[in-house]
C-alpha positions as a Python dict, from the first residue, in 0.01 Angstrom:
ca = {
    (1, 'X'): (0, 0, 0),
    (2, 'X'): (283, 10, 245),
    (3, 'X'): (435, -358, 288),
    (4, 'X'): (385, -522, 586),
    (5, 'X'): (654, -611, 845),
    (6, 'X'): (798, -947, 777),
    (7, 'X'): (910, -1196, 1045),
    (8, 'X'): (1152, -1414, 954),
    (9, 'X'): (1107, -1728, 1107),
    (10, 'X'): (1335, -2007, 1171),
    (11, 'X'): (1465, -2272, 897),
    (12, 'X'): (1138, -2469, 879),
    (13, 'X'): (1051, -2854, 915),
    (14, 'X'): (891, -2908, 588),
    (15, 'X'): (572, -3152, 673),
    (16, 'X'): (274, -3337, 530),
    (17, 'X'): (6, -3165, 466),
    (18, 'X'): (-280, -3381, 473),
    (19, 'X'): (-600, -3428, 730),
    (20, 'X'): (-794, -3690, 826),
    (21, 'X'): (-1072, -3567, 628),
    (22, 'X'): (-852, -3497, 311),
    (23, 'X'): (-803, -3116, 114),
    (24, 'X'): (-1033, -2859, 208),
    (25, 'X'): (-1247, -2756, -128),
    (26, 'X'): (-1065, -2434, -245),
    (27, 'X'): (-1376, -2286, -457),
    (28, 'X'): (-1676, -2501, -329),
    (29, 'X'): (-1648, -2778, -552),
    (30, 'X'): (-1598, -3127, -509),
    (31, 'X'): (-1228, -3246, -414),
    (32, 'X'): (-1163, -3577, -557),
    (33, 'X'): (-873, -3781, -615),
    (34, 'X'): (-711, -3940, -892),
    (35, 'X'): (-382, -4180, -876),
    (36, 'X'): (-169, -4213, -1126),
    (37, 'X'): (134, -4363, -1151),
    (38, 'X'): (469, -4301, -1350),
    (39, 'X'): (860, -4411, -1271),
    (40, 'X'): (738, -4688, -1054),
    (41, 'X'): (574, -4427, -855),
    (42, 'X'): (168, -4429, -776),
    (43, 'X'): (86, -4075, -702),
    (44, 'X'): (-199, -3898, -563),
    (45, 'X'): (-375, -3636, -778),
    (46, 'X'): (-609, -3381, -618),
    (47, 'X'): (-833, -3162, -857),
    (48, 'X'): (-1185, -3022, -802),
    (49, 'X'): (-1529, -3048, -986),
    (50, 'X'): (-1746, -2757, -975),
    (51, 'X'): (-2056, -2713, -1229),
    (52, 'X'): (-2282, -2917, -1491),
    (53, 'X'): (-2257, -2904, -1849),
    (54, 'X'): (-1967, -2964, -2105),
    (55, 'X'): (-1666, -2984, -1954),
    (56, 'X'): (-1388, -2733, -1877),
    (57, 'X'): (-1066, -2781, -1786),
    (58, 'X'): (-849, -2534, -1617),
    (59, 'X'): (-450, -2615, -1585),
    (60, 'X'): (-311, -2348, -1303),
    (61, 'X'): (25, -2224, -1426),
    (62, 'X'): (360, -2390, -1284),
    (63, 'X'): (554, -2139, -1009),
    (64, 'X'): (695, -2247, -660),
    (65, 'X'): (344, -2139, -545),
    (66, 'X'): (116, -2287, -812),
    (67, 'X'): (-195, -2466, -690),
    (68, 'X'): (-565, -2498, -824),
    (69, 'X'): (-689, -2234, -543),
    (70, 'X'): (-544, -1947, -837),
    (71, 'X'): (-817, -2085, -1093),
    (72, 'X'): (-1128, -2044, -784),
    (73, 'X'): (-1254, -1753, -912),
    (74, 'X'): (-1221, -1832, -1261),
    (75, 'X'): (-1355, -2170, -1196),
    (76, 'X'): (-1682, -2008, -1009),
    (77, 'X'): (-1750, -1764, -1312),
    (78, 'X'): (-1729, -2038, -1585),
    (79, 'X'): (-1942, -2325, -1361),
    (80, 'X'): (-2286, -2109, -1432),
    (81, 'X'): (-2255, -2234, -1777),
    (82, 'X'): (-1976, -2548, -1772),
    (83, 'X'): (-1860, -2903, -1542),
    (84, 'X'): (-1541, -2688, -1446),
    (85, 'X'): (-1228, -2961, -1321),
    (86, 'X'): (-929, -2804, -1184),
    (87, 'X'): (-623, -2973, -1094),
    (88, 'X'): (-319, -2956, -877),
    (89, 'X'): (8, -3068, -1098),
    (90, 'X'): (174, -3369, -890),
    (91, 'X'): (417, -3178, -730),
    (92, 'X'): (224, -2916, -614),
    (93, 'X'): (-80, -2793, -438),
    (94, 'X'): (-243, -3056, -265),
    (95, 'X'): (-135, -3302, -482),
    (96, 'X'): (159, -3576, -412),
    (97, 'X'): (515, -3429, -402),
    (98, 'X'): (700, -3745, -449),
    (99, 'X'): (1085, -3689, -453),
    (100, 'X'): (1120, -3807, -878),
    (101, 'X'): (1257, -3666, -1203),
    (102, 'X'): (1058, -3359, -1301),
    (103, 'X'): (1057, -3343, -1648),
    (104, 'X'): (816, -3251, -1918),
    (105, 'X'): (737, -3573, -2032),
    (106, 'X'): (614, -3636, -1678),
    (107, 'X'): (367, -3365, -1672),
    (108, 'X'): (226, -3433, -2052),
    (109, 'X'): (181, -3796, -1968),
    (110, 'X'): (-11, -3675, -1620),
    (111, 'X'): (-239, -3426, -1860),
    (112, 'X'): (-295, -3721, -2124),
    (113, 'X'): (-412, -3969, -1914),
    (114, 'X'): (-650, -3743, -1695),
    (115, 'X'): (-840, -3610, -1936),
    (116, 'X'): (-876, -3959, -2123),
    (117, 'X'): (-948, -4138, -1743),
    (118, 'X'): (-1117, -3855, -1547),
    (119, 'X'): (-1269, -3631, -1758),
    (120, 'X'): (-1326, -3858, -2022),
    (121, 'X'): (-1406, -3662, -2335),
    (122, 'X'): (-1233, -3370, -2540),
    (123, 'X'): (-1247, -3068, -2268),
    (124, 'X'): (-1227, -2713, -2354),
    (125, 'X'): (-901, -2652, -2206),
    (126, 'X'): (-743, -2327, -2004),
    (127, 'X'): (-379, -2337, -1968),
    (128, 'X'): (-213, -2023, -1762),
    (129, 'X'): (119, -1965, -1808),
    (130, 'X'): (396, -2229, -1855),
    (131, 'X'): (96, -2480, -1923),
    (132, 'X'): (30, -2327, -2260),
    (133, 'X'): (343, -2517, -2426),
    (134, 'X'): (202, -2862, -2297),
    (135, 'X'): (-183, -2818, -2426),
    (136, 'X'): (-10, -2703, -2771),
    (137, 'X'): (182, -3030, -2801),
    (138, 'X'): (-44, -3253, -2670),
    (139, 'X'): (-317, -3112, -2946),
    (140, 'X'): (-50, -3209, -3228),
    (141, 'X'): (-153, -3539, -3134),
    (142, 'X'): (-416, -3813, -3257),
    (143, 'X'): (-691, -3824, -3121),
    (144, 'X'): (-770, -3479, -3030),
    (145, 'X'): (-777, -3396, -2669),
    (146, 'X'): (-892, -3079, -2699),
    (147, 'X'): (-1203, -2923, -2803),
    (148, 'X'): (-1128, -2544, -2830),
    (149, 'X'): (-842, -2381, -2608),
    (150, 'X'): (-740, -2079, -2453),
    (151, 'X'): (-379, -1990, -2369),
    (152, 'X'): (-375, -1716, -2095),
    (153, 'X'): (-28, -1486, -2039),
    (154, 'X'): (122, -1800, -2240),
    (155, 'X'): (474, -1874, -2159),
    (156, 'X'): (729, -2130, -2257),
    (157, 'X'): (1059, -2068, -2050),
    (158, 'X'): (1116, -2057, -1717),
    (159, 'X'): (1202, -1801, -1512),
    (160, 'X'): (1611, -1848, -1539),
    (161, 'X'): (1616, -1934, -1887),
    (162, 'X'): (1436, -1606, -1965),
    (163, 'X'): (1638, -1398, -1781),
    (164, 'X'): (1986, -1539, -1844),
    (165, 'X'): (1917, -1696, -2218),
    (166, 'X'): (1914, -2064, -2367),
    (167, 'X'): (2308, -2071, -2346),
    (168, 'X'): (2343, -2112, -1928),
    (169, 'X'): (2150, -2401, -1920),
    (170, 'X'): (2431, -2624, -1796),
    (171, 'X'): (2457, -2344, -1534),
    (172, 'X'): (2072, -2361, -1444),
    (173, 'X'): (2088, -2747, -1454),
    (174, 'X'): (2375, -2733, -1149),
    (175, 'X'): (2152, -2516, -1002),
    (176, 'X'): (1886, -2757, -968),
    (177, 'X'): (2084, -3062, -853),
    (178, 'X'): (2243, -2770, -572),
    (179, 'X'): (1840, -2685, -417),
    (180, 'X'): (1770, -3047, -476),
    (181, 'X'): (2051, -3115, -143),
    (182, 'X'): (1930, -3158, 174),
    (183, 'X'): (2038, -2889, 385),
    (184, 'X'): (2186, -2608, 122),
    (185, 'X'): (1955, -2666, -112),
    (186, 'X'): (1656, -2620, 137),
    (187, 'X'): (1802, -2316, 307),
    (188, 'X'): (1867, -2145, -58),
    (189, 'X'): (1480, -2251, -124),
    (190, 'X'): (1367, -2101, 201),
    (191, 'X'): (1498, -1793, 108),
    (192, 'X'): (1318, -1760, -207),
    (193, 'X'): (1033, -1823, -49),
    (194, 'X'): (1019, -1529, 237),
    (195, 'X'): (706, -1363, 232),
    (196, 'X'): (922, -1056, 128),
    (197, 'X'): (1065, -1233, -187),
    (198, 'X'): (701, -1378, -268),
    (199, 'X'): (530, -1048, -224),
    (200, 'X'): (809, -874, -431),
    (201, 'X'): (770, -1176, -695),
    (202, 'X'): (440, -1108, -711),
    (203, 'X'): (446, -725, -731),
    (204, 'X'): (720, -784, -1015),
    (205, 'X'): (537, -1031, -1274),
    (206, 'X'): (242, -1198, -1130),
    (207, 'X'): (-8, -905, -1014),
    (208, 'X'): (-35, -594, -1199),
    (209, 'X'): (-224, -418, -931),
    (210, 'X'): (42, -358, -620),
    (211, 'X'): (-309, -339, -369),
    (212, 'X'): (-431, -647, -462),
    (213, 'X'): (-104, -812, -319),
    (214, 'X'): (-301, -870, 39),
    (215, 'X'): (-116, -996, 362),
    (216, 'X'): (-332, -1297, 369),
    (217, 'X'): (-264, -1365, -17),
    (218, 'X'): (149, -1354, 67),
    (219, 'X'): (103, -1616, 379),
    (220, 'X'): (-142, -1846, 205),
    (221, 'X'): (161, -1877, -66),
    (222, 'X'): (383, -1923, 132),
    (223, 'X'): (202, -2186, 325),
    (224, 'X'): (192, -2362, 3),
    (225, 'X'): (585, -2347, -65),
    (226, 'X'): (627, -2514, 303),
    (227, 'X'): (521, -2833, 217),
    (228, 'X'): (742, -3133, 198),
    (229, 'X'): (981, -3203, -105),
    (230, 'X'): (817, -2853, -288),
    (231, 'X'): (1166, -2732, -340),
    (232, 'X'): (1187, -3018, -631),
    (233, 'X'): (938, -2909, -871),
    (234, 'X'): (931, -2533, -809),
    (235, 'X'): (1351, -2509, -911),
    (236, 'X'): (1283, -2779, -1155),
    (237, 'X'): (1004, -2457, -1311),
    (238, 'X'): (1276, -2171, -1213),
    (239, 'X'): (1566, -2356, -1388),
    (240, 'X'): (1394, -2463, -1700),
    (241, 'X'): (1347, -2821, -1659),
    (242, 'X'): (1016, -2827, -1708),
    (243, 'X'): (1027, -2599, -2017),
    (244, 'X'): (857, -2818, -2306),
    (245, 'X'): (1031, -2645, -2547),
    (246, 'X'): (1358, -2469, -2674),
    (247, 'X'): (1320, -2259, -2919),
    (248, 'X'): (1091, -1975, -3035),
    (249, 'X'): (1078, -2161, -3364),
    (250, 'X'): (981, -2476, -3181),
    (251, 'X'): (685, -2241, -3001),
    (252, 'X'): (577, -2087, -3339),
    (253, 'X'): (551, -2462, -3528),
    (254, 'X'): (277, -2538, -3245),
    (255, 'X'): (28, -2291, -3430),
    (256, 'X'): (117, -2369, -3818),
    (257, 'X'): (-123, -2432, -3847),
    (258, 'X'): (-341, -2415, -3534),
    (259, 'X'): (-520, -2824, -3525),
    (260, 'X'): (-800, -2640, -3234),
    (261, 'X'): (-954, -2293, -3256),
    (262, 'X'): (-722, -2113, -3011),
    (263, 'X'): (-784, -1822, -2822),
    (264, 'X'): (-466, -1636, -2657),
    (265, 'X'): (-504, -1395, -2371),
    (266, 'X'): (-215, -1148, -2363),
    (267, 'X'): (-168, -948, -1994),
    (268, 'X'): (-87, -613, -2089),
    (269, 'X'): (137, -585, -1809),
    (270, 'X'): (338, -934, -1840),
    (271, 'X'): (715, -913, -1857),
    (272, 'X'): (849, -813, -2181),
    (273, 'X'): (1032, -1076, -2284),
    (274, 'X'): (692, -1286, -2188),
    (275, 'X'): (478, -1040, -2377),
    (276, 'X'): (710, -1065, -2669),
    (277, 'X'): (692, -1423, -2737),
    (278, 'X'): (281, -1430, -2701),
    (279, 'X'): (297, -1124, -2927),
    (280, 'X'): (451, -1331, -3209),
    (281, 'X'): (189, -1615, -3196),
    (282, 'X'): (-53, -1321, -3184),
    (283, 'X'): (61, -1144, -3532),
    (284, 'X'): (223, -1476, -3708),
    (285, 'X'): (-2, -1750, -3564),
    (286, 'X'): (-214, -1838, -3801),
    (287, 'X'): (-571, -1811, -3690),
    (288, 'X'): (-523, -1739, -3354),
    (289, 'X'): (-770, -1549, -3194),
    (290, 'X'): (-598, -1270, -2955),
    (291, 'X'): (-797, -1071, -2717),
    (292, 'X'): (-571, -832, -2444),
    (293, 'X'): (-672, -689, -2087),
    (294, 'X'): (-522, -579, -1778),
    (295, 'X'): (-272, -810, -1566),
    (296, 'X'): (54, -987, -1541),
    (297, 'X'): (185, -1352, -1580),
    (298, 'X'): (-126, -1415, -1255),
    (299, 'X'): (-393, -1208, -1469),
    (300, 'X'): (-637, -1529, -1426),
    (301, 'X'): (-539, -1524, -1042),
    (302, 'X'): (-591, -1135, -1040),
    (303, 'X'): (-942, -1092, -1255),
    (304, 'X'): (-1114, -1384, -1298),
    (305, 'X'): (-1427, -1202, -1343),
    (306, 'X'): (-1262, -999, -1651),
    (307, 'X'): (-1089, -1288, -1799),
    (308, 'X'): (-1447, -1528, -1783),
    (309, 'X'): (-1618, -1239, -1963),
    (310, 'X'): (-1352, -1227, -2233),
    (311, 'X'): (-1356, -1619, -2271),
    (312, 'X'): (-1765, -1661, -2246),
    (313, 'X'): (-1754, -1420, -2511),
    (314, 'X'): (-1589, -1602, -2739),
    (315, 'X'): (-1723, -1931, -2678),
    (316, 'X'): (-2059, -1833, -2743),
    (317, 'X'): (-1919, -1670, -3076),
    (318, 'X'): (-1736, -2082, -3164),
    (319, 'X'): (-2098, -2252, -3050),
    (320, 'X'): (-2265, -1984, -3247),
    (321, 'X'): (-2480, -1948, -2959),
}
């Protein structure tokens, strides 16, 4: 598919986006809202109900574009069967994007407390991406959040940190604190969020299928990066910030041994220094069930329909239905 020609518009106003009538649905579920409040700071959390039964909950991975809209189709497949909740991570989506400290503790405490408040009973949980390090620490924990979980293109370092190593992370952490200025750091975040860079981001490690990387995929991301104070989280994700953990040994010790079954997706086309971390849970995890398909980091994003198949599958294997 040739790319399309890209306007580059001027340095944007970032704004509010919020209506009268409050977020559209993004799957045909119920929006609802949830606030929650951490560093003196009461927050509003959007997420979406779709489906009857036990409940599901699907965690859309952190990027500068994440939002619960990736998880629709995914969420559509599994609410034949399941109560499917999705949720936008405070900082993204349609969620609050308060100007505060982004750091993991934030996010587990945010996880902890909705799934003991809103959903209100051990969920089996879907974490894409950078999520996957969070569910694994929270299930160390007592009581069990989790009922069964499944880790899909699991990740635990950001972008930077992957790229560059653990030893530049004073680098990455200047970085940060340079995007997090007012008018550098939002012009150096406006550029990473062109349609041209998100459309070659997404060609690069997110889609595995160059065609399925549609005009009105690239502006409806983009749309999402516009919003005000988005620049925090996303180079809080880029720079490692958020990263929940620091070592592969740290990452291993999650699943020795595993408390939850635990079933790991592994995109056949992720990066390979992504790939190669999953693949090490996948031979030296203990019990770990590993099932592989086509797709990138966005494989739940890309097929839905694929991935639901693969996870129904083994679901009805655990309920031994």
């Amino acid at each position: 598919m040739k790319d399309q020609p890209i306007v580059t518009p001027d340095l944007p106003v970032a704004v509010e986006a919020k209506s009268p009538e409050g977020p559209a649905a993004a799957f045909g579920g119920a929006v609802k809202t949830y606030h929650w409040n951490s560093q003196g700071t009461t927050m509003r959390v959007v997420y979406e109900v779709i489906g009857q039964g036990q409940p599901v909950l699907l965690l859309p991975a952190f990027s500068s574009v994440c939002s619960r809209t990736e998880m629709g189709g995914l969420a559509q497949e599994l609410a034949a069967s399941y109560q499917v909740y999705v949720l936008d991570w405070i900082g993204f989506g349609d969620s609050d994007r308060p100007k505060l400290d982004y750091v993991p503790k934030v996010y587990r405490a945010l996880l902890r407390t909705f799934v003991n408040e809103v959903v209100g009973e051990p969920p089996i949980v879907v974490a894409a991406g950078h999520t996957a390090g969070y569910v694994m620490q929270l299930a160390q924990e007592t009581p069990q959040p989790w009922k069964w979980i499944v880790l899909v293109a699991p990740t635990w370092r950001g972008p930077l940190p992957t790229m560059m190593g653990e030893q530049k992370r004073n680098v990455f952490k200047w970085l940060q604190k340079l995007v997090d200025t007012p008018v550098i750091g939002q012009f150096l975040y406006w550029l990473n969020t062109t349609q041209g860079f998100l459309r070659w981001m997404y060609g690069r490690h997110v889609f595995a299928n160059s065609e399925n990387i549609v005009p009105e995929l690239v502006q409806m991301k983009q749309e999402l990066t516009r919003r005000k104070n988005g620049r925090f989280p996303a180079v809080a994700f880029v720079t490692g910030a958020l990263d929940p953990l620091r070592s592969r040994d740290d990452w291993m010790s999650l699943f020795q041994p595993i408390p939850v079954p635990v079933l790991m997706v592994i995109g056949e086309h992720m990066p390979p220094k992504s790939r190669q971390e999953a693949e090490v849970v996948a031979h030296f995890g203990g019990g770990v069930q590993v099932v592989r398909m086509p797709g990138s980091l966005g494989l739940h994003e890309e097929y839905p329909e694929m991935l639901a198949e693969r996870i129904l599958v083994s679901l009805d294997k655990f309920f031994g239905r």
